[in-house]
C-alpha positions in Angstrom: -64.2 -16.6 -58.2 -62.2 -14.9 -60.9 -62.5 -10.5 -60.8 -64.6 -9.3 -64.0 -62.3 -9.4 -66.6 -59.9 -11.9 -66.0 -57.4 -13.1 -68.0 -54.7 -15.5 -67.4 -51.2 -15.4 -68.5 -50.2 -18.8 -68.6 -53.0 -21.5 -69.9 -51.8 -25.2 -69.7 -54.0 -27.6 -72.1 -54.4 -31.2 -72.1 -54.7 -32.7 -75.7 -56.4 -35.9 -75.7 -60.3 -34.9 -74.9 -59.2 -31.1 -74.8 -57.7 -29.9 -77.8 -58.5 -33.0 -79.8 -60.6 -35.9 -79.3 -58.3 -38.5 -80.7 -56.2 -38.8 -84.2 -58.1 -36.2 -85.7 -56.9 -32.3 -85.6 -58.5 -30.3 -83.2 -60.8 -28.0 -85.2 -60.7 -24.7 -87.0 -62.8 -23.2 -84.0 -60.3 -24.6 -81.4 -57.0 -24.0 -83.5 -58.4 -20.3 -83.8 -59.0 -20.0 -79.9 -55.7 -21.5 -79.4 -54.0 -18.9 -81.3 -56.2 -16.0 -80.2 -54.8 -17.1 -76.6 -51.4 -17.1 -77.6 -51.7 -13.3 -78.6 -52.2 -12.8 -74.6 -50.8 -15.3 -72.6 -48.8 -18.1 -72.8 -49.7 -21.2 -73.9 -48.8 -24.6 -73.1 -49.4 -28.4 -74.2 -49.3 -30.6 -70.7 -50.3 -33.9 -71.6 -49.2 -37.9 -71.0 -48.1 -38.5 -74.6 -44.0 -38.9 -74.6 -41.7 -36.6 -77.0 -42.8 -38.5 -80.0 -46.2 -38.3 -79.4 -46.8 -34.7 -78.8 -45.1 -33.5 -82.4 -48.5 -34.0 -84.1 -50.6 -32.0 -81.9 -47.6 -29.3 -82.2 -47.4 -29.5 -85.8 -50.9 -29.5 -86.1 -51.4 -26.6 -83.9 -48.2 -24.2 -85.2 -47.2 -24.1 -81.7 -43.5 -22.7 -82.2 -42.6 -21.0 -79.1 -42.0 -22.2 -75.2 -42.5 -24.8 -73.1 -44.4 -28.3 -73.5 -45.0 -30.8 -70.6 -45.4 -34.4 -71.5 -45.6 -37.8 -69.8 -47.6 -36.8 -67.0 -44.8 -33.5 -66.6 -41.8 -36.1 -66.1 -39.9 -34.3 -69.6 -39.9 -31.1 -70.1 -39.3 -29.9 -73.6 -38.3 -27.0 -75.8 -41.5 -26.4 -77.9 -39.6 -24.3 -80.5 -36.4 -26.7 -81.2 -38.5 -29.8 -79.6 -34.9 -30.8 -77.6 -35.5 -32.1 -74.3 -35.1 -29.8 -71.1 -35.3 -31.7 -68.4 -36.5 -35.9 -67.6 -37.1 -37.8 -64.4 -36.9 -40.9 -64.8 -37.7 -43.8 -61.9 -36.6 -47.5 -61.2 -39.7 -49.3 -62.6 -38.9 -52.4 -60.8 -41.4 -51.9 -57.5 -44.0 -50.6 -59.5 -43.6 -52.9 -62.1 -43.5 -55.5 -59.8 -47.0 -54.7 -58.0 -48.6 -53.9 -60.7 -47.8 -57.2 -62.3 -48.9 -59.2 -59.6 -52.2 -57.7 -59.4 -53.2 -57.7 -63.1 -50.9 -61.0 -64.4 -52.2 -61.0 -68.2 -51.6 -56.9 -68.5 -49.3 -55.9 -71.5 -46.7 -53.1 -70.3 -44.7 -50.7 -71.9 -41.4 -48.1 -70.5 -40.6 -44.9 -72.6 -37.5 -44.6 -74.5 -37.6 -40.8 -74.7 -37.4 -39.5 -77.7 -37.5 -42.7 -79.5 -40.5 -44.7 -78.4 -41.6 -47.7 -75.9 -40.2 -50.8 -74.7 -43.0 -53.5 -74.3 -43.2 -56.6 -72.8 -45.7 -58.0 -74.9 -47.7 -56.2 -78.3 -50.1 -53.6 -77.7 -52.8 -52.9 -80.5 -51.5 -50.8 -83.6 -51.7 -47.7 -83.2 -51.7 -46.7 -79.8 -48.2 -46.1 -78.9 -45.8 -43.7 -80.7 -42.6 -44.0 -82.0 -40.5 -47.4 -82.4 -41.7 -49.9 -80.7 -39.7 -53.1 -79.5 -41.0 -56.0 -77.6 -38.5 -57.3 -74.8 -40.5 -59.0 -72.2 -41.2 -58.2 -68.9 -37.4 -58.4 -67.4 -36.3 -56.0 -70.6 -38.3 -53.1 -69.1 -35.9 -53.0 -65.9 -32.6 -52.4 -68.0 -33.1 -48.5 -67.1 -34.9 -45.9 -65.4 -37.7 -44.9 -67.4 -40.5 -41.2 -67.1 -43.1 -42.9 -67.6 -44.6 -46.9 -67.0 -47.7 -47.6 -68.9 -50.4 -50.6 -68.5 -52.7 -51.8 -70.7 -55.4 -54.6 -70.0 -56.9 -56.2 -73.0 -60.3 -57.2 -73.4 -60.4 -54.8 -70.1 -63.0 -51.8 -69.3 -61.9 -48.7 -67.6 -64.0 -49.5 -64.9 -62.7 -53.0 -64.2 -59.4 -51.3 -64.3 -60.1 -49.1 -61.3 -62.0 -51.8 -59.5 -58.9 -53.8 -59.6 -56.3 -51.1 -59.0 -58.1 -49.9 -56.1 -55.9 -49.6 -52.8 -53.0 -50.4 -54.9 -49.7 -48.8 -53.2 -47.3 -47.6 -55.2 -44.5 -45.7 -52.5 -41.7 -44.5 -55.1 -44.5 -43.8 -57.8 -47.6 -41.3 -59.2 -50.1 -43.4 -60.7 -53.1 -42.4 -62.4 -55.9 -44.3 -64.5 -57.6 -43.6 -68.0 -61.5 -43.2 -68.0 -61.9 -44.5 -71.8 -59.7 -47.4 -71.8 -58.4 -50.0 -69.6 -55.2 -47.9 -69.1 -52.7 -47.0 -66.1 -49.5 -44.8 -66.4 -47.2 -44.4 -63.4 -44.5 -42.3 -63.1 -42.1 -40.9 -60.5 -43.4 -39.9 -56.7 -43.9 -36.0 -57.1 -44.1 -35.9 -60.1 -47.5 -34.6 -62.2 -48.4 -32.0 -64.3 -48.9 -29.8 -61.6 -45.8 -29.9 -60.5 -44.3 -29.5 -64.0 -47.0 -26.1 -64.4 -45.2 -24.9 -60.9 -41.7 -24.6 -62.3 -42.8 -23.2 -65.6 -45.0 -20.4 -63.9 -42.2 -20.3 -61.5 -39.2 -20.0 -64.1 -41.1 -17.1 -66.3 -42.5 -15.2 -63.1 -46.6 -16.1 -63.3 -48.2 -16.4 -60.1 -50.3 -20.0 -59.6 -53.4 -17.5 -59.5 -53.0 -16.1 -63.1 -52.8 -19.6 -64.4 -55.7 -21.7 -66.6 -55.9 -25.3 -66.8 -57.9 -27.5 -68.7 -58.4 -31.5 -68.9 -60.7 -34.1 -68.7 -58.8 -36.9 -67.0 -57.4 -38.3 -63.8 -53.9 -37.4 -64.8 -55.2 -33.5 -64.7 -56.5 -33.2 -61.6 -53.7 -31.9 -59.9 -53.2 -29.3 -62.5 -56.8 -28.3 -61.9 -56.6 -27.8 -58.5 -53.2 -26.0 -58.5 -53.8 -23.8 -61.2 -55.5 -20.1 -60.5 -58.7 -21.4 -62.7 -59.3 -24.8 -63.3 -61.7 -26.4 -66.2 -62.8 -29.5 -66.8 -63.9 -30.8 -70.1 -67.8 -31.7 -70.2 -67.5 -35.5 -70.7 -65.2 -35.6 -67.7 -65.9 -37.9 -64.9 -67.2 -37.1 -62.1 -63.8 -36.9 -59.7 -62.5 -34.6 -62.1 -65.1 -32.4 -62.7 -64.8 -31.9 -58.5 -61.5 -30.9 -58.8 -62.4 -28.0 -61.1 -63.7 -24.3 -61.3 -65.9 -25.0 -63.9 -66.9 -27.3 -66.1 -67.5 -26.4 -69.6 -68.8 -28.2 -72.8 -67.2 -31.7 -73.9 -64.8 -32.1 -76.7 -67.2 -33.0 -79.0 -68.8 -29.4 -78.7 -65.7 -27.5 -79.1 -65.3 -26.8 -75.5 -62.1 -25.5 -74.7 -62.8 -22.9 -77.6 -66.0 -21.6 -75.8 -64.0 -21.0 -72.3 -60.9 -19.5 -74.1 -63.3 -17.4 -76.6 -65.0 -16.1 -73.3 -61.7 -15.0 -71.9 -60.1 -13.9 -74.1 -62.0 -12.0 -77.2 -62.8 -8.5 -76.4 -66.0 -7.0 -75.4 -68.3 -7.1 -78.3 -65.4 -9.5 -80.2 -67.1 -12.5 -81.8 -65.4 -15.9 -83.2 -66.3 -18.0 -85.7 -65.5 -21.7 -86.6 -67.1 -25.3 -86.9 -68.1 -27.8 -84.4 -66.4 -31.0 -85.1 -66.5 -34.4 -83.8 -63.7 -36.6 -83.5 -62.1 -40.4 -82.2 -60.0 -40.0 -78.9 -56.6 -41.9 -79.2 -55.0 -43.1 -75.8 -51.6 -42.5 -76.8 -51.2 -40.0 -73.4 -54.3 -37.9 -72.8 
């Protein structure tokens, strides 16, 4: 339970069904809670998009200033020059390897950081950012990658789990998408919790004067380490577990209603629209 009067210093947000619900901005309302939090605290993008795929929702947002967390909090970058900090990479072979076996018509693709992906067979248009070149399955082992990703075409969600359950990956983090037939692995250790933990620790912010807010299975460490986690309302179940609170979905403009409450001053009120947009699975 948070003291009356809360409010945190450091707020970590998820993009893809948090700030925006696909290739649409995020709206007025939640652009104008954004930037009403940045007055206070700081605030941070921690998302599965790479380097490429995070500019937009920075553009878009005017975030100019500090740190951004992307692919599951294997690269660190520099929000204001966008350079890269800090990457850990993995040997994708093992996980490769498994992963393969156990889903044999899945598509694949390896991040090139600050370029794009490296796939082993086409993946619709669209949903991966940056340059993308096709090299087959043995072409994704050249190098040490942040981030693996697996799709499964003509897949659901649910059939992905089903089939990934018990699935050992000993050198890897893996973590599964709740809207499409998607799996992103990356190193052992390594989440967006653990990226949060050296940011807090680097600028001096206790883990109990931190927000977090996501709606997938690749924030639910960062819900539970965090001071105050939230979960989106459309979240499933397991991550709704894992959180403080739960507040409205994406489609209702809830990350704006929890950073409105925390941050506008007694007798304060905010104004902006609801909007409703199409989630793109580019990261989460």
């Amino acid at each position: 339970m948070r003291p009356l009067g809360w409010r945190p210093r450091l707020v970590a947000l998820d993009i893809d069904g948090t700030v925006v619900h696909g290739a649409s901005p995020p709206t007025p309302r939640v652009k104008d809670a954004i930037d009403l939090a940045a007055r206070h605290a700081e605030v941070m993008l921690c998302t599965g998009r790479t380097v490429v795929g995070v500019a937009k929702a920075l553009d878009d947002l005017g975030m100019t200033r500090g740190t951004t967390l992307t692919s599951n909090g294997a690269v660190e970058l520099d929000t204001a020059t966008r350079e890269v900090r800090t990457v850990v990479r993995f040997d994708v072979t093992d996980a490769l390897a498994r992963l393969h076996e156990r889903f044999p018509d899945a598509h694949f693709a390896s991040e090139h950081v600050g370029v794009g992906q490296r796939v082993s067979a086409p993946f619709p248009d669209g949903i991966l950012a940056g340059r993308v070149t096709e090299v087959g399955v043995a072409g994704l082992l050249a190098e040490p990658s942040p981030k693996l990703i697996m799709y499964w075409p003509g897949r659901t969600p649910a059939e992905t789990r089903e089939r990934a359950a018990g699935l050992d990956l000993p050198d890897a983090t893996l973590t599964l998408d709740h809207e499409v037939p998607w799996v992103t692995v990356v190193a052992a250790g390594v989440s967006k919790a653990s990226g949060l933990a050296r940011v807090a620790q680097r600028l001096g912010i206790d883990r109990a004067d931190v927000l977090a807010v996501g709606d997938g299975d690749n924030d639910r460490e960062m819900l539970r380490w965090a001071g105050h986690g939230v979960a989106m309302g459309q979240a499933p179940d397991t991550v709704r577990s894992d959180a403080d609170e739960v507040t409205a979905p994406v489609t209702a403009d809830g990350l704006a209603e929890t950073l409105e409450r925390l941050f506008v001053p007694t007798g304060g009120t905010t104004a902006g629209p609801i909007g409703r947009t199409v989630r793109s699975p580019d990261g989460s």
